[in-house]
C-alpha positions as CSV (number, residue, x, y, z in Angstrom):
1,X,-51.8,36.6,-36.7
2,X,-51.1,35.8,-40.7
3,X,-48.2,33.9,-41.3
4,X,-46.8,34.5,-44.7
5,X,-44.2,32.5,-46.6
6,X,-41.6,34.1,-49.1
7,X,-40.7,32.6,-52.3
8,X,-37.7,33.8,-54.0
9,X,-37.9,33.8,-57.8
10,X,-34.9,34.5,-60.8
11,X,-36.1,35.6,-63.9
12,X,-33.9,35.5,-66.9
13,X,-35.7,37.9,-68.5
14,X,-38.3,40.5,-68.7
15,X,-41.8,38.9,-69.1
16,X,-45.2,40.3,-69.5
17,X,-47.1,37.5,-68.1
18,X,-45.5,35.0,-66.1
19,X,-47.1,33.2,-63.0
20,X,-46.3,31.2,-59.9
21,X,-47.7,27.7,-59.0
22,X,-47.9,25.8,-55.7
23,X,-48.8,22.3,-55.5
24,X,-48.8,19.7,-52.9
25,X,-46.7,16.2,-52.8
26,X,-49.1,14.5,-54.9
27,X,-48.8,17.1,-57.5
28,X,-52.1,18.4,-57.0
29,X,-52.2,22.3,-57.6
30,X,-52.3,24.7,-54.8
31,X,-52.3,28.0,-55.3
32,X,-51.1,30.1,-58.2
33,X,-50.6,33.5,-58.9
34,X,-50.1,35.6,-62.2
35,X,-47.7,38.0,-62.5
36,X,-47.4,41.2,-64.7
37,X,-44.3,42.6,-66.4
38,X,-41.6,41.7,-64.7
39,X,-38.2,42.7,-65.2
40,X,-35.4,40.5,-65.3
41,X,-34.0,39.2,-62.1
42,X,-35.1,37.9,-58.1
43,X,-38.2,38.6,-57.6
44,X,-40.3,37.9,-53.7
45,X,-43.4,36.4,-53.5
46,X,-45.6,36.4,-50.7
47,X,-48.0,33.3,-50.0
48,X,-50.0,32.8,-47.4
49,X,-50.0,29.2,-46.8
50,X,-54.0,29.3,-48.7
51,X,-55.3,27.4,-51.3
52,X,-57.1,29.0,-54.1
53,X,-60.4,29.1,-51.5
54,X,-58.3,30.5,-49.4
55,X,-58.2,27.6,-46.9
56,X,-55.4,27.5,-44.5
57,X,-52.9,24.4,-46.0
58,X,-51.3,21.6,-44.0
59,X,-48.3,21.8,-42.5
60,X,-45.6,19.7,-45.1
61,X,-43.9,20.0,-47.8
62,X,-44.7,21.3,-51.3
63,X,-43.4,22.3,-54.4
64,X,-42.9,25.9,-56.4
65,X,-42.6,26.7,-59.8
66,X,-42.4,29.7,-61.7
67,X,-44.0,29.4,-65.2
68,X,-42.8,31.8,-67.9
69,X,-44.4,32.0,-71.1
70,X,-43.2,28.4,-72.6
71,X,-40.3,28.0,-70.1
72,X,-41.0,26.6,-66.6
73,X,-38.2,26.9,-64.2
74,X,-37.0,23.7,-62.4
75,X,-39.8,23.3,-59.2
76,X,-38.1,24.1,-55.9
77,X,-39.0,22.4,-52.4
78,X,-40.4,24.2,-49.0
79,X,-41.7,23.1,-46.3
80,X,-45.0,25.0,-44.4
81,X,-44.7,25.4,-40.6
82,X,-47.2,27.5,-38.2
């Protein structure tokens, strides 16, 4: 069974390259994923508690961010379960 975790984004405005990064408690990067054109507004983003090898993560907390051209959003908590 894959578990998947959804990530709710807001962008302010239409972007044509924008991406979303995970990282751990230590600040150590994740997982990240770029994403294409989107318009303004909430956006859902499926992770599947994987690193970028695609190793299954720890169960804790970590820390999202979407990155926007020059503007980051403020990085949002979430904690992993399974």
């Amino acid at each position: 069974i894959m578990q998947t975790t959804r990530l709710r984004v807001q962008i302010n405005r239409a972007s044509a390259a924008a991406r979303l990064v995970i990282y751990d408690v230590t600040g150590r990067m994740i997982w990240q994923r770029e994403l294409h054109e989107l318009p303004a507004g909430t956006h859902e983003i499926v992770w599947s508690g994987r690193d970028e090898a695609g190793r299954l993560v720890a169960n804790g907390t970590y820390f999202y961010r979407l990155e926007n051209g020059l503007e980051k959003s403020p990085s949002r908590s979430m904690t992993l379960l399974r």
